[in-house]
VEXVEX-392920 format. One line per field, with one value per residue: residue number from 1; chain; x, y, z of N, C-alpha, C, O in turn. Coordinates in Angstrom, 1 decimal. Layout:
N
num <- c(NUM, ...)
cadena <- c(A, ...)
n.xx <- c(X, ...)
n.yy <- c(Y, ...)
n.zz <- c(Z, ...)
ca.xx <- c(X, ...)
ca.yy <- c(Y, ...)
ca.zz <- c(Z, ...)
c.xx <- c(X, ...)
c.yy <- c(Y, ...)
c.zz <- c(Z, ...)
o.xx <- c(X, ...)
o.yy <- c(Y, ...)
o.zz <- c(Z, ...)
//
This chain:
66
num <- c(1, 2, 3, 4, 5, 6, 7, 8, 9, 10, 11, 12, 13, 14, 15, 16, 17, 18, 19, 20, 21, 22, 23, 24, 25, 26, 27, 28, 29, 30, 31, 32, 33, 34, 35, 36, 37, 38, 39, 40, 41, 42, 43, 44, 45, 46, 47, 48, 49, 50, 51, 52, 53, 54, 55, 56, 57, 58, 59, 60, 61, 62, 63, 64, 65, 66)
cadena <- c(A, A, A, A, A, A, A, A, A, A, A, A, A, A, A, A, A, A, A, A, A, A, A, A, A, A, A, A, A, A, A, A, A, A, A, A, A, A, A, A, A, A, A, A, A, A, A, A, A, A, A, A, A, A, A, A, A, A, A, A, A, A, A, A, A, A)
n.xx <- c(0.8, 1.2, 2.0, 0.7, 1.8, 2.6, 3.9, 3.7, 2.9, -0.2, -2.3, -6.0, -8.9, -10.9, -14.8, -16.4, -15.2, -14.1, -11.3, -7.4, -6.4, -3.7, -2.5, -1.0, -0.1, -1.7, -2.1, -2.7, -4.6, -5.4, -7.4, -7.7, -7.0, -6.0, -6.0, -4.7, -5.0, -3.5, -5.2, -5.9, -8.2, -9.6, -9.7, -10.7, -10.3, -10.6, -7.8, -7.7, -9.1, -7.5, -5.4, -6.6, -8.0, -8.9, -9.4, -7.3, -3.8, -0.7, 2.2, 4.8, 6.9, 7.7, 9.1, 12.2, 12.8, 14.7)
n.yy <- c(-1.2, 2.3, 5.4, 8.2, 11.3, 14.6, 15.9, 13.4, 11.7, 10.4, 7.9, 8.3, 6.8, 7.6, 7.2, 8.1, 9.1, 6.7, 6.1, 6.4, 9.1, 11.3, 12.8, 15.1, 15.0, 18.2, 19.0, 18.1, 17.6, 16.8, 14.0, 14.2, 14.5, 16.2, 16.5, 17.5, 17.3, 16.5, 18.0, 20.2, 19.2, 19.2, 16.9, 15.7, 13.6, 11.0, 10.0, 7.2, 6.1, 6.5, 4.8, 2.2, 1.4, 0.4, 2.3, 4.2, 4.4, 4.5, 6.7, 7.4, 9.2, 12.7, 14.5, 14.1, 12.8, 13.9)
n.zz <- c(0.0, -1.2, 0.2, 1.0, -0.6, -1.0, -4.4, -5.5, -9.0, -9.4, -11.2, -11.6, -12.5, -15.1, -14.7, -16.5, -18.6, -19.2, -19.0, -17.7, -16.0, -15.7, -12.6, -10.2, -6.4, -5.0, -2.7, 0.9, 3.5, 6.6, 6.3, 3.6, 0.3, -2.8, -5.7, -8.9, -12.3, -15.8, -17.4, -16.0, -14.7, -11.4, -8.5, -5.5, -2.7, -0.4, 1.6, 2.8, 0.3, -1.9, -0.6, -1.0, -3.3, -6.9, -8.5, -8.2, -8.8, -8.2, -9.8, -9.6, -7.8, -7.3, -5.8, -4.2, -1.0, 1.3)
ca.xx <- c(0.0, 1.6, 2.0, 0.2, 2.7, 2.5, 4.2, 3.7, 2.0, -0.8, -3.6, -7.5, -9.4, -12.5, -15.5, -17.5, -14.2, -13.4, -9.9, -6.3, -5.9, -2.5, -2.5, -0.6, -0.7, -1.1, -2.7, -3.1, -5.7, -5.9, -7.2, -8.2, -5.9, -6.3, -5.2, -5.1, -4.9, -2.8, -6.3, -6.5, -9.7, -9.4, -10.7, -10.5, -10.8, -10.1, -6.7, -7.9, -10.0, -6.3, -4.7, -7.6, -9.0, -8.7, -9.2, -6.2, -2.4, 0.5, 3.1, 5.7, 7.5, 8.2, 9.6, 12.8, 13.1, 16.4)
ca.yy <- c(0.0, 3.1, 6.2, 9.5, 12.3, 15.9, 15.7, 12.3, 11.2, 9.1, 7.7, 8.1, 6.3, 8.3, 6.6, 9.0, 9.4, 5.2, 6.4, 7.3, 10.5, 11.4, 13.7, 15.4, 15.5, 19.4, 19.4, 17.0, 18.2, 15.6, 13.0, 14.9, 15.1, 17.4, 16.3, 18.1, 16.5, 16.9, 18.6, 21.5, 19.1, 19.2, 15.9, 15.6, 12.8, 10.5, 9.1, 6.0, 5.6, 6.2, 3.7, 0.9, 1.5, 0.4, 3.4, 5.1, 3.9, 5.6, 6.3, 8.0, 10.0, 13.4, 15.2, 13.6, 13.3, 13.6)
ca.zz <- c(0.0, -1.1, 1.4, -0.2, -0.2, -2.0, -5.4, -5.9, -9.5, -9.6, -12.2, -11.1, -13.3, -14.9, -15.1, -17.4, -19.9, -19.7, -19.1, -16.7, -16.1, -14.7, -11.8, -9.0, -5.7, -4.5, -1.0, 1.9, 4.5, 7.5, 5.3, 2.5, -1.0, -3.6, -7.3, -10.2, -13.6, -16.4, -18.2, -15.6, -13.6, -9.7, -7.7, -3.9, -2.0, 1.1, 1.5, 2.3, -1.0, -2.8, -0.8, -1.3, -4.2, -8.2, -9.0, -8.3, -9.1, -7.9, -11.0, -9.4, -6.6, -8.5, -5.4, -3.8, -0.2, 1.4)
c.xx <- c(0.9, 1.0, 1.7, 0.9, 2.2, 3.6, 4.3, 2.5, 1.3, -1.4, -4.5, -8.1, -11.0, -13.6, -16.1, -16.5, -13.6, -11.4, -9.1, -6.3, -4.6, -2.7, -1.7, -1.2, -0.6, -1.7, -2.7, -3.9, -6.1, -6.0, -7.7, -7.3, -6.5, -5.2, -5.6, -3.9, -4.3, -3.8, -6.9, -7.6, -8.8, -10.1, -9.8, -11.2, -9.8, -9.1, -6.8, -8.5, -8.3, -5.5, -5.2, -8.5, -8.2, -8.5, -8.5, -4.7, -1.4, 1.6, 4.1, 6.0, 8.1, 9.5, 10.4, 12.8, 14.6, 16.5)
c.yy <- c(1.2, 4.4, 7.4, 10.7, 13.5, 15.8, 14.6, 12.8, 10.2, 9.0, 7.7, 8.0, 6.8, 7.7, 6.8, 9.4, 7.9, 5.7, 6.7, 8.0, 11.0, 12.5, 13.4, 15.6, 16.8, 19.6, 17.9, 17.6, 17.0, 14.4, 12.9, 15.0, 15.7, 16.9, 17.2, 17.6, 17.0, 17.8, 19.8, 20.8, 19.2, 17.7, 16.1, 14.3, 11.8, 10.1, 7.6, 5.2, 5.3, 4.9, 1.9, 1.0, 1.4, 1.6, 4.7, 4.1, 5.1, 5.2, 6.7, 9.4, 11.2, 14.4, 14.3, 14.1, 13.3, 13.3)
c.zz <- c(0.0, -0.2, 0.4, 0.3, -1.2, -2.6, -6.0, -7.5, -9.8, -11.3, -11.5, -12.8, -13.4, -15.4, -16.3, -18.9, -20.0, -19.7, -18.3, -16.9, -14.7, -14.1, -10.6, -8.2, -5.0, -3.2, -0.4, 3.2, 5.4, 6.6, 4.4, 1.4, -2.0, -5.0, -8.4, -11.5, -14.4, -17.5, -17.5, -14.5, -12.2, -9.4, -6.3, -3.2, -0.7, 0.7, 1.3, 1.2, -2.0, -2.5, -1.0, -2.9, -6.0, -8.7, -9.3, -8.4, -9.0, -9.3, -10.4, -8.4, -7.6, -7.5, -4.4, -2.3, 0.5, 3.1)
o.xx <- c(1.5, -0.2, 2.3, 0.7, 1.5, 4.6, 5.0, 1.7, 1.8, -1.2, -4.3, -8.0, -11.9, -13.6, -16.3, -16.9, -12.8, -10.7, -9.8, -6.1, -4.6, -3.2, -1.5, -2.3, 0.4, -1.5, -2.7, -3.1, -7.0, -5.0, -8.2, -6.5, -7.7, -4.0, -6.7, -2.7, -4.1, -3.2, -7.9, -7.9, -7.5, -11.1, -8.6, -12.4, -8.7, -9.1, -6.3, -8.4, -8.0, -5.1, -4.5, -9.5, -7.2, -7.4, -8.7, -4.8, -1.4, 2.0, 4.9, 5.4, 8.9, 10.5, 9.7, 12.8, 15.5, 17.5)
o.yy <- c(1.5, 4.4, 7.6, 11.2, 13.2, 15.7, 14.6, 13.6, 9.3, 9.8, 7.2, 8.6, 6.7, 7.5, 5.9, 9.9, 7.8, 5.6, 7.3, 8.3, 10.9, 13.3, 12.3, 16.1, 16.9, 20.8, 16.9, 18.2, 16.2, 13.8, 11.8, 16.0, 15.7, 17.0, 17.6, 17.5, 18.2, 18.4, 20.5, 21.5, 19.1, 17.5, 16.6, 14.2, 12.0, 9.8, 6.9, 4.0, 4.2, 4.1, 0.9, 0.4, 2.0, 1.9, 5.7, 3.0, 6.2, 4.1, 5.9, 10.5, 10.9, 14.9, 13.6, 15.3, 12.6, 13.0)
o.zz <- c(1.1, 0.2, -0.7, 1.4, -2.1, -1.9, -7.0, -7.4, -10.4, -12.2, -10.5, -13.8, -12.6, -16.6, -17.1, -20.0, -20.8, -20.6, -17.4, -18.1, -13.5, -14.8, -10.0, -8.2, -4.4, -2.8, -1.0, 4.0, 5.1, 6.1, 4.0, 1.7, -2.1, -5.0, -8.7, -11.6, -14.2, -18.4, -17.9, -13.5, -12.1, -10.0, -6.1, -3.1, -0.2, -0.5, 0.4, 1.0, -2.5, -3.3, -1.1, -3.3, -6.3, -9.3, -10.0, -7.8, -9.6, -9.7, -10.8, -8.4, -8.5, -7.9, -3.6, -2.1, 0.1, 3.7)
//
């Protein structure tokens, strides 16, 4: 189970477009994240949904920690 960090990118999978849409992560609010897509959309949702759920896939760590 990946750990939801700010600048990570995922995939959320859109139901209504049959498609991945890659997005960052730019907020973390308690257990609230805040993505926004490579198309400009916003989604917000629970942490736990990202770390349980099909519907999201983590691609990649964009910001290194040291």
């Amino acid at each position: 189970m990946p750990s939801v960090r700010l600048g990570q990118l995922w995939e959320v999978y859109s139901i209504g477009e049959g498609r991945w849409c890659p997005s960052t992560v730019t907020d973390i609010d308690d257990d609230y994240v805040t993505l926004r897509s490579q198309d400009r959309q916003w989604h917000r949702c629970h942490v736990t949904d990202m770390e349980y759920s099909d519907r999201y896939r983590l691609v990649a760590d964009l910001i290194e920690t040291w």
